[in-house]
C-alpha positions in Angstrom: 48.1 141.6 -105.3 45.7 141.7 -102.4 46.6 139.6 -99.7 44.2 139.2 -96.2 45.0 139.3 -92.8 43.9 137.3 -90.1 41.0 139.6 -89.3 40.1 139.8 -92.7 41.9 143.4 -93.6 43.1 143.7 -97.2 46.9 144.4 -97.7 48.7 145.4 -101.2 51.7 143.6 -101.6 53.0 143.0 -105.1 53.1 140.1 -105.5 56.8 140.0 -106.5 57.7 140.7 -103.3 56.4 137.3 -101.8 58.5 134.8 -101.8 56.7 131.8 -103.0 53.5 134.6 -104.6 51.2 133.1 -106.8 50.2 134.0 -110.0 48.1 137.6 -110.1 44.4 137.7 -110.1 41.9 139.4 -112.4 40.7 140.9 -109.3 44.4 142.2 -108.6 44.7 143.1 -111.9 41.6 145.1 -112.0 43.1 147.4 -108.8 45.4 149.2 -110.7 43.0 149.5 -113.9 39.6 150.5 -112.1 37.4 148.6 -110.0 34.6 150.4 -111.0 35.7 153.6 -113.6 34.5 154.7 -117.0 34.0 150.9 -118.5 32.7 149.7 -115.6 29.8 152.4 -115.2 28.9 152.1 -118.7 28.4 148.5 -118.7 26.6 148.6 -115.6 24.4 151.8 -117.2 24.1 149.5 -120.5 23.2 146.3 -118.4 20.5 147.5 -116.2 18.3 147.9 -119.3 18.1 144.1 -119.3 16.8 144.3 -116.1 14.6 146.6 -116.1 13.0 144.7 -119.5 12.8 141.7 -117.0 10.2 143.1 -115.1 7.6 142.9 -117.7 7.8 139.3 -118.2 7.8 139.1 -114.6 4.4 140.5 -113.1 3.5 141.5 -116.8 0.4 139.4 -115.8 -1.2 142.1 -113.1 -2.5 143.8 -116.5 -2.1 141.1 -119.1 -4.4 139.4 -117.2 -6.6 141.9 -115.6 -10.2 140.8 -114.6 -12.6 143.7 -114.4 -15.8 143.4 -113.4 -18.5 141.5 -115.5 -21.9 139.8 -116.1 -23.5 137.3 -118.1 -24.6 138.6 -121.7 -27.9 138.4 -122.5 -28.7 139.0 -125.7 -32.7 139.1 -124.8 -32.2 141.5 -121.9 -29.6 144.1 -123.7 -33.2 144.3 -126.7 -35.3 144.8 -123.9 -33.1 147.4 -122.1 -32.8 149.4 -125.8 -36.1 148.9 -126.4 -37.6 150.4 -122.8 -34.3 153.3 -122.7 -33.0 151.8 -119.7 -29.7 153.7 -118.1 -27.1 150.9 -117.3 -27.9 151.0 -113.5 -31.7 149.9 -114.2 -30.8 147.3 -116.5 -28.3 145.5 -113.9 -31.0 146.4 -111.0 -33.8 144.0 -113.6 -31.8 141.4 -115.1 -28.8 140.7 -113.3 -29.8 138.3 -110.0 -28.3 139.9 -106.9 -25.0 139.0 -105.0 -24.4 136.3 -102.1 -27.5 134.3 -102.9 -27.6 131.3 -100.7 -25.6 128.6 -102.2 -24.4 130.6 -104.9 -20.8 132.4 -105.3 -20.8 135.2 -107.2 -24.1 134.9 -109.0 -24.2 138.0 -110.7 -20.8 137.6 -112.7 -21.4 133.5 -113.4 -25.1 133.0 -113.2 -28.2 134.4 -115.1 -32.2 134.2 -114.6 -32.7 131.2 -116.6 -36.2 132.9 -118.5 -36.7 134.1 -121.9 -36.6 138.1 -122.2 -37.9 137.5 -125.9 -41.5 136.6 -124.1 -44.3 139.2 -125.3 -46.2 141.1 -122.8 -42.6 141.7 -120.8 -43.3 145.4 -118.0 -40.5 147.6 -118.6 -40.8 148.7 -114.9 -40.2 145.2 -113.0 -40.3 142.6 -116.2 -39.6 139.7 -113.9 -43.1 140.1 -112.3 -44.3 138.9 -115.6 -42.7 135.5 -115.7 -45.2 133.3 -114.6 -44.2 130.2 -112.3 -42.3 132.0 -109.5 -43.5 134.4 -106.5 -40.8 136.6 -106.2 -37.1 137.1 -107.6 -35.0 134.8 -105.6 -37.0 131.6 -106.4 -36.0 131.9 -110.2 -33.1 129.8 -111.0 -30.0 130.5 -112.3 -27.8 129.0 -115.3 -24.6 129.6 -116.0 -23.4 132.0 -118.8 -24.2 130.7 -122.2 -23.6 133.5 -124.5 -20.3 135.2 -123.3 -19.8 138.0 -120.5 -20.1 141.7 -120.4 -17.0 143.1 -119.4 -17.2 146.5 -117.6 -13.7 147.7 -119.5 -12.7 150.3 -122.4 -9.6 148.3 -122.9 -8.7 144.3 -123.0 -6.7 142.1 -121.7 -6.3 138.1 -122.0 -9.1 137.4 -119.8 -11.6 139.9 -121.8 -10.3 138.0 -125.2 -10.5 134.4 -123.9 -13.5 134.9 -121.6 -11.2 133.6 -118.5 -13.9 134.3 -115.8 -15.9 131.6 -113.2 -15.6 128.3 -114.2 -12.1 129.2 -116.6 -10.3 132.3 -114.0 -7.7 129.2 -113.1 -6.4 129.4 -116.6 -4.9 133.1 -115.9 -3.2 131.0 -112.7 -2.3 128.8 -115.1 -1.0 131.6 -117.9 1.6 133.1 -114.6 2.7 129.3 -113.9 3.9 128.6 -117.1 6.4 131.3 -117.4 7.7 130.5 -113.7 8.1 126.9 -115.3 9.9 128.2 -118.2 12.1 130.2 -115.1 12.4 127.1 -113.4 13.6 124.6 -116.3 15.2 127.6 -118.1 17.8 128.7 -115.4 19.1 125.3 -115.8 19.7 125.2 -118.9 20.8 128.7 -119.9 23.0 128.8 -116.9 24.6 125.4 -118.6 25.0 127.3 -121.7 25.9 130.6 -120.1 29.2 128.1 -118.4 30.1 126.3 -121.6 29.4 129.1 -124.2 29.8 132.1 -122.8 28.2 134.9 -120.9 27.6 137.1 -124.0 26.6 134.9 -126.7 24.1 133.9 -123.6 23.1 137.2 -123.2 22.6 137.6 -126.9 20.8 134.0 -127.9 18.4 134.6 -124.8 17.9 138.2 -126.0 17.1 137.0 -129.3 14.7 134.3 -128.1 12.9 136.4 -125.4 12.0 139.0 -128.6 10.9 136.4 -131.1 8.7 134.3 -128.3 7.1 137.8 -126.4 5.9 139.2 -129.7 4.4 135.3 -130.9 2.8 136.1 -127.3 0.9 139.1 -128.6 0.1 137.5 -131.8 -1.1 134.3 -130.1 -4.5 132.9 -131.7 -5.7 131.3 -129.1 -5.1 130.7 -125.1 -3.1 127.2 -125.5 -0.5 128.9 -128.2 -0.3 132.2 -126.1 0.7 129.7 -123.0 3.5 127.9 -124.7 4.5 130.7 -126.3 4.8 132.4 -122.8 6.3 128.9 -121.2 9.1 129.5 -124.3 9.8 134.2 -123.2 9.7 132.4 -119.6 12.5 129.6 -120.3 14.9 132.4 -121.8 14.2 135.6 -119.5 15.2 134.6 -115.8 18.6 133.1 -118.2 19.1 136.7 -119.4 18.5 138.6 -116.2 20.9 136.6 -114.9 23.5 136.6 -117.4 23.6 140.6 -117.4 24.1 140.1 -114.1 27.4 137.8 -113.8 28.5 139.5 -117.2 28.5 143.1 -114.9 29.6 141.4 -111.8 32.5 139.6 -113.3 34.7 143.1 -114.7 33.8 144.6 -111.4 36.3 145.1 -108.8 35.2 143.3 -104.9 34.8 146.0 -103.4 32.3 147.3 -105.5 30.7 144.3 -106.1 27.5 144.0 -104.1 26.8 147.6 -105.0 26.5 147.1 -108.6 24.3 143.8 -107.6 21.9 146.1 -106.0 21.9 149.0 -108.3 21.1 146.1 -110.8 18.4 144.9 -109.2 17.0 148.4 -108.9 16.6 148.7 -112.5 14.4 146.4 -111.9 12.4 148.6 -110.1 12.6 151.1 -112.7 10.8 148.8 -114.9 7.9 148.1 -112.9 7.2 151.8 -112.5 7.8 152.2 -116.6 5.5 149.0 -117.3 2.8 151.0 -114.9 3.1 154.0 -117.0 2.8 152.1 -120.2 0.0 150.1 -119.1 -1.2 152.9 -118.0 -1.5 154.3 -121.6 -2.0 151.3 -123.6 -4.9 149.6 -122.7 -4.9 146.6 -125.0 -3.1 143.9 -123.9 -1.8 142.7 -127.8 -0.1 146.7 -127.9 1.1 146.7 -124.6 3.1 142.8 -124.8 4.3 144.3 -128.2 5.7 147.2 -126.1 7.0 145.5 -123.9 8.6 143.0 -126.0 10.9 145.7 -128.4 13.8 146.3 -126.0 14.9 143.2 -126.4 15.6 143.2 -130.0 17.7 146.7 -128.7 19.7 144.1 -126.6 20.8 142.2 -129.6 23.1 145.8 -130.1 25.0 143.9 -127.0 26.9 142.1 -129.7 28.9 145.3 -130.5 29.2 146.5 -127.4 29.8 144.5 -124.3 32.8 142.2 -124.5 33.2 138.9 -123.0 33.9 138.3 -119.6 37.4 138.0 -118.6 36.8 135.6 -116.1 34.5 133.4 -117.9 37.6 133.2 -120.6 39.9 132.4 -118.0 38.1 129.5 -117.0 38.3 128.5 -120.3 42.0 128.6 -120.9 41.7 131.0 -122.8 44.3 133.7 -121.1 45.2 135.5 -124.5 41.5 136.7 -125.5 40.8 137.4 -121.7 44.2 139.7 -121.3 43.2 141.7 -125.0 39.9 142.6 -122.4 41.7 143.5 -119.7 43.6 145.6 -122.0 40.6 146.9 -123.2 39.2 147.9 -120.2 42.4 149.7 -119.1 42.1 151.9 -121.7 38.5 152.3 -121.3 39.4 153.8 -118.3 42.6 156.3 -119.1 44.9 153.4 -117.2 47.8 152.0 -118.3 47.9 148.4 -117.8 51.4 147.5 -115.4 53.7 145.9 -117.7 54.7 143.2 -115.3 50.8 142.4 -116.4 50.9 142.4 -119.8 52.8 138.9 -120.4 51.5 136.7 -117.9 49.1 133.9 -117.9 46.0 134.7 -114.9 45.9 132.5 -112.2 42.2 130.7 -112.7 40.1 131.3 -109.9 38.4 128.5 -109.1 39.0 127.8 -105.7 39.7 124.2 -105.1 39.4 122.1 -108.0 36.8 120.1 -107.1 33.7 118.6 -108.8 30.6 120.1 -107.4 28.0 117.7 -106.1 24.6 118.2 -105.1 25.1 116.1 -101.6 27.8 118.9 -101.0 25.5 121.3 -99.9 23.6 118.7 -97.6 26.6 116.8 -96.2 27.9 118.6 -93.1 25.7 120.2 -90.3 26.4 123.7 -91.1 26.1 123.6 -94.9 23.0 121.5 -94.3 21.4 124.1 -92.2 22.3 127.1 -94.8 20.9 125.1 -97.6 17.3 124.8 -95.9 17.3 128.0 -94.9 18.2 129.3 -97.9 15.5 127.5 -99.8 13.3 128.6 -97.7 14.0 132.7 -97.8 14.1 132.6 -101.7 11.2 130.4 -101.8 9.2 132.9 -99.4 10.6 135.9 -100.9 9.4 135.1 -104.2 6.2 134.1 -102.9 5.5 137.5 -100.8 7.1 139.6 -103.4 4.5 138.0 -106.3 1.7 137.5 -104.0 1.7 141.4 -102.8 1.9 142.4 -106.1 -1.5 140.4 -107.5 -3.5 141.1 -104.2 -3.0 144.7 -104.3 -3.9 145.1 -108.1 -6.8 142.8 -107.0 -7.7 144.4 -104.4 -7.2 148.1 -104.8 -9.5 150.9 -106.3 -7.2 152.2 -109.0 -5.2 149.4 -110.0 -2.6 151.9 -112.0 -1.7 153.7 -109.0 -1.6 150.8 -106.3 1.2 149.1 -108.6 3.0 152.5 -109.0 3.2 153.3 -105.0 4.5 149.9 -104.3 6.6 150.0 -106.7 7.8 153.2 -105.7 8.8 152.1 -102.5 11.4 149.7 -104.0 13.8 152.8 -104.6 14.7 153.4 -101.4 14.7 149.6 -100.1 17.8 149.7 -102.8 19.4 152.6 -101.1 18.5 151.4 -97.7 20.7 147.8 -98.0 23.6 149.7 -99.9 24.0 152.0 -96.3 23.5 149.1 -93.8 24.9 145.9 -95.3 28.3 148.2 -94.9 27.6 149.5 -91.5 25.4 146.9 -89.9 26.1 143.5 -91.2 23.7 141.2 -93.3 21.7 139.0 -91.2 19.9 141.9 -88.9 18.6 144.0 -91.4 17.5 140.9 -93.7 15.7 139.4 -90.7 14.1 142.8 -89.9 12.9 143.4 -93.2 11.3 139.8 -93.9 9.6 140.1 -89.9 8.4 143.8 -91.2 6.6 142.0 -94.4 5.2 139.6 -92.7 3.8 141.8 -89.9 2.7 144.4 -92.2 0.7 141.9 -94.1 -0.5 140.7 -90.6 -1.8 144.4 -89.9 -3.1 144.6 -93.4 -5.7 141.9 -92.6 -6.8 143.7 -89.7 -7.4 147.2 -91.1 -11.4 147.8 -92.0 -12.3 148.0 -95.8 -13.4 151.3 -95.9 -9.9 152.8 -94.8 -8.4 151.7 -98.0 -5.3 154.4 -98.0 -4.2 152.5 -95.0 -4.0 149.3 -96.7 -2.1 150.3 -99.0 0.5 152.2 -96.9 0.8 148.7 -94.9 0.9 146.9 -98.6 3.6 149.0 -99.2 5.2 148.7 -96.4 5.6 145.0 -96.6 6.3 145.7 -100.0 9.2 147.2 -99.5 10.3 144.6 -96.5 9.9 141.6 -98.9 11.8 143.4 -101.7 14.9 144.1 -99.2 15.1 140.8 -98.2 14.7 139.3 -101.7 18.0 141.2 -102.8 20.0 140.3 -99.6 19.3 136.7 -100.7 20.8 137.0 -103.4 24.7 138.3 -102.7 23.9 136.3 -98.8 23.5 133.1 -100.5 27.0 133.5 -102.6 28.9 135.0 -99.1 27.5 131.6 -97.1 29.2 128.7 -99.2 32.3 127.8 -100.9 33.6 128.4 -104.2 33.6 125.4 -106.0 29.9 124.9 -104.5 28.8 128.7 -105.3 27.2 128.6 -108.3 25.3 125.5 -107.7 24.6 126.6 -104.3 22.6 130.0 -105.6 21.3 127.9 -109.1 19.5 125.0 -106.1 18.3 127.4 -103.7 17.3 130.0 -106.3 15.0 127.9 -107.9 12.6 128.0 -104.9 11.7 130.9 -106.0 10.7 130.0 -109.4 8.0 127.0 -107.6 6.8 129.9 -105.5 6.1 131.5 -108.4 4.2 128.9 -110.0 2.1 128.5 -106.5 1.5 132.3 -106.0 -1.4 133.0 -108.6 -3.2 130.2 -107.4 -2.8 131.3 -103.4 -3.6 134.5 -104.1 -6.8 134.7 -106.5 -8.1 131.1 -105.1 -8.2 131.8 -101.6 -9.4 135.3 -102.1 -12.4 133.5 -103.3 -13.1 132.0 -100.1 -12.1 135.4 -98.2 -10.1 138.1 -99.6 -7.8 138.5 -96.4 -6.6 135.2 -96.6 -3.8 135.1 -98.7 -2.4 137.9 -96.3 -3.0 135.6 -93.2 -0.4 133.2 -95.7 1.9 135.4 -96.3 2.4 137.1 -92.7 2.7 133.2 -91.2 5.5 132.4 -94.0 7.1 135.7 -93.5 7.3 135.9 -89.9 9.1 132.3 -90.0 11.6 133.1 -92.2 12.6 136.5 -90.7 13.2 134.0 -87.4 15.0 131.6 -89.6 17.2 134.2 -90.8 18.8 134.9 -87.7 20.1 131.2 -87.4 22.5 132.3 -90.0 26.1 133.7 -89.4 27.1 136.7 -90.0 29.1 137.5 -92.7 30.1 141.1 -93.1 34.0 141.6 -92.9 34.5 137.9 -93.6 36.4 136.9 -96.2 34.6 134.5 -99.0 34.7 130.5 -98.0 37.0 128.5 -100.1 36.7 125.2 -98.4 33.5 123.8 -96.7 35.7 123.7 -93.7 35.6 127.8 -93.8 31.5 127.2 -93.8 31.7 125.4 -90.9 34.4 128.0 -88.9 31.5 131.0 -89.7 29.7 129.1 -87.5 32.2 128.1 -84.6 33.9 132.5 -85.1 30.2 133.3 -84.0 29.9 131.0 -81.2 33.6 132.1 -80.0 32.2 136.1 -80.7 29.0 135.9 -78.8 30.8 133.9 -75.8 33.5 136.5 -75.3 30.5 139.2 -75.4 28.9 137.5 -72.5 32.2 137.1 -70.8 32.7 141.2 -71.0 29.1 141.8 -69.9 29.9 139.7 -66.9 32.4 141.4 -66.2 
């Protein structure tokens, strides 16, 4: 059994030689069977391909949804243009009216000469002359597109299919906020079924869902079914992230813990660069949500070979299915199981049995205080971590390998929190890496146009800041409150992140419209106030987990009492 100190060292004792011990642990069990051996890294190795899937489904819409550049189709001027062998560069120079005319915003991708290119006696050097009525170019008018747009693009994507340009580009907004609904209602509802049924048969019914509803995505016939068919992969997919990730969490030893959550997470990162490279390859957006869309019917393997979490069964009474896994496991990894083990009925570990309530985590000062800062730091994490991601495929010159350097510079934010959340502590490299997103977005707007490699390198830069802080959040948020409020804690903060989501496609491609800088002037505010918020927090490396709210509130007083007695040795 592992017993704490009053500084918070771990001490094993068996817990036969206490003399009023309770019941063992799974966590004391797991000591002396692996905290993190053969089963352990297999699942986690197993697992991580449910992560990595998740990224699709995620930012799937920088190349679903791709917008290259366009113009009005005229059917008139394309006859004209065959029949005087224009190249494509004369035929945009005579019939497409020029940008930033005065009162009109983009003209040359929304707007067309409103004249007749089917009029007899047309020049084939300058045909506009012709047209009678106006003395020079500018004082024709315009009229919006009437017979479709010219895209300039080999491949296709949803807004090539369904003509979402000018007056429609909302609806690709619209196609990203309907799978951060489905996130939002979803992790409500799957993390109800995930508590009553099981993390498994979650992980397998969400699997099975998320396949059936990504592939009616791809054979979607028009843009209202392929948006409730993306509502449905949404309302599933945040569900099975997160189920892979309590199903690995829960047969993993504490101290290995937080590791695994990270290493999780940076499958995630994986992904991204493998969505990139098949993107990359596959053009059409139909293939390429197909693609996309096959591992999880792989998942559905899962069934055979991940059992059920132990501790999910224990919470369920059900001690004699969770000890034939712990057995299991054991043997997994060459260990005997102790036998003073083998007949006993697990302690559950549930902390205090209370009833969770959503006042809870608003009712003292302390607790009130983590709650809206949480919120906050998911909400802006989400937001920065999206936002960077459409701006830069918006923005950049080669969309293909702007997405694949920031995504590259995930890998080492991974390895980065692994080395200082042991040797630093949480809350100074979390606030350090927020203020670094937000300042290198601040930079970013500052930077000409024409030194685009330096944008980028700042892109990425905040890139990787945001991405920190966005998996400090997650373990932070479990560390800050306690037990019997955890889970509700990180499902009622987390979901900030999922209206964030909703809100970042519209930030980002509306305000561009106004100026393309904006939406960085947005994020640098947002993220430079919750890296200050951040440090409001306490501390919570070396402390052991909250069980009461009364612990929450002592974090707070231990770092009053800490900081005081460092000012009383500096005075000294």
């Amino acid at each position: 059994m592992t017993i704490y100190s009053s500084v918070g060292k771990r001490n094993h004792v068996s817990y036969f030689e206490l003399p009023y011990a309770k019941m063992p642990t799974l966590d004391d069990i797991l000591e002396h069977i692996g905290e993190f051996d053969l089963f352990q890294k297999q699942a986690t190795f197993v697992l991580c391909f449910v992560s990595a899937a998740f990224s699709s489904v995620y930012v799937g819409v920088v190349f679903l949804g791709f917008t290259p550049e366009h113009r009005c189709l005229s059917p008139g001027a394309a006859e004209l243009s065959s029949r005087c062998g224009w190249s494509l560069e004369e035929e945009l120079n005579l019939t497409v009216p020029e940008q930033g005319r005065p009162g009109e915003s983009l003209s040359s991708q929304c707007r067309r000469y409103d004249v007749d290119w089917n009029t007899t006696g047309l020049s084939c050097t300058n045909p506009l002359e012709n047209i009678t009525g106006y003395g020079n170019r500018s004082s024709i008018p315009l009229v919006p597109c009437q017979d479709g747009w010219v895209y300039d693009s080999s491949g296709s994507s949803i807004v090539t299919e369904f003509n979402l340009v000018c007056e429609d580009s909302w609806k690709v907004d619209l196609f990203q906020s309907c799978v951060c609904a489905g996130f939002f209602i979803g992790s409500i509802c799957v993390g109800y079924m995930a508590d009553r049924f099981g993390r498994k048969f979650c992980l397998i019914v969400t699997s099975l869902v998320s396949a059936t509803a990504g592939i009616l995505v791809a054979l979607a016939p028009s843009y209202l079914w392929m948006v409730i068919f993306r509502f449905l992969q949404g309302f599933v997919s945040k569900g099975n992230w997160v189920a892979g990730y309590i199903l690995i969490s829960e047969v993993v030893g504490p101290s290995h813990r937080n590791t695994v959550g990270i290493l999780y997470q940076a499958a995630f990162t994986f992904g991204l660069i493998l969505l990139d490279g098949l993107a990359y390859a596959i053009p059409h957006w139909r293939w390429l949500q197909i693609t996309v869309t096959l591992p999880y019917f792989f998942f559905l393997f899962y069934y055979w070979c991940l059992p059920e979490s132990p501790r999910w069964l224990m919470s369920r009474r059900q001690n004699d299915k969770a000890m034939k896994i712990v057995g299991y496991i054991a043997k997994k990894n060459g260990k005997q199981l102790p036998a003073h083990f083998q007949n006993i009925n697990l302690e559950e570990e549930d902390g205090e049995k209370l009833s969770p309530s959503f006042m809870d985590l608003f009712r003292t000062p302390q607790m009130r205080k983590h709650t809206f800062i949480l919120m906050y730091n998911w909400w802006t994490s989400s937001l920065l971590y999206q936002g960077l991601i459409m701006h830069m495929a918006m923005a950049g010159e080669n969309m293909y390998l702007d997405f694949f350097y920031s995504a590259l510079v995930e890998l080492p934010a991974a390895f980065i929190i692994i080395i200082t959340i042991n040797c630093v502590g949480r809350r100074y490299p979390w606030a350090v890496s927020t203020l670094v997103a937000g300042a290198a977005c601040l930079i970013t707007v500052l930077v000409p146009e024409d030194i685009h490699w330096l944008k980028v390198i700042l892109c990425c830069i905040g890139r990787m800041g945001i991405t920190m802080s966005f998996e400090m959040v997650c373990f932070v948020n479990m560390e800050l409150y306690p037990t019997f409020l955890r889970n509700l804690s990180v499902m009622v903060c987390s979901s900030l992140c999922d209206v964030s989501g909703m809100l970042a496609p519209f930030i980002v491609y509306r305000l561009a419209e106004i100026w393309r800088e904006l939406p960085l002037i947005v994020f640098a505010v947002v993220g430079l106030v919750a890296g200050g918020l951040v440090m409001l927090l306490p501390e919570t490396k070396g402390k052991m987990l909250p069980e009461t709210i009364e612990d929450v509130e002592n974090l707070h007083r231990q770092e009053n009492l800490r900081d005081k007695i460092i000012y009383l040795h500096v005075q000294t």
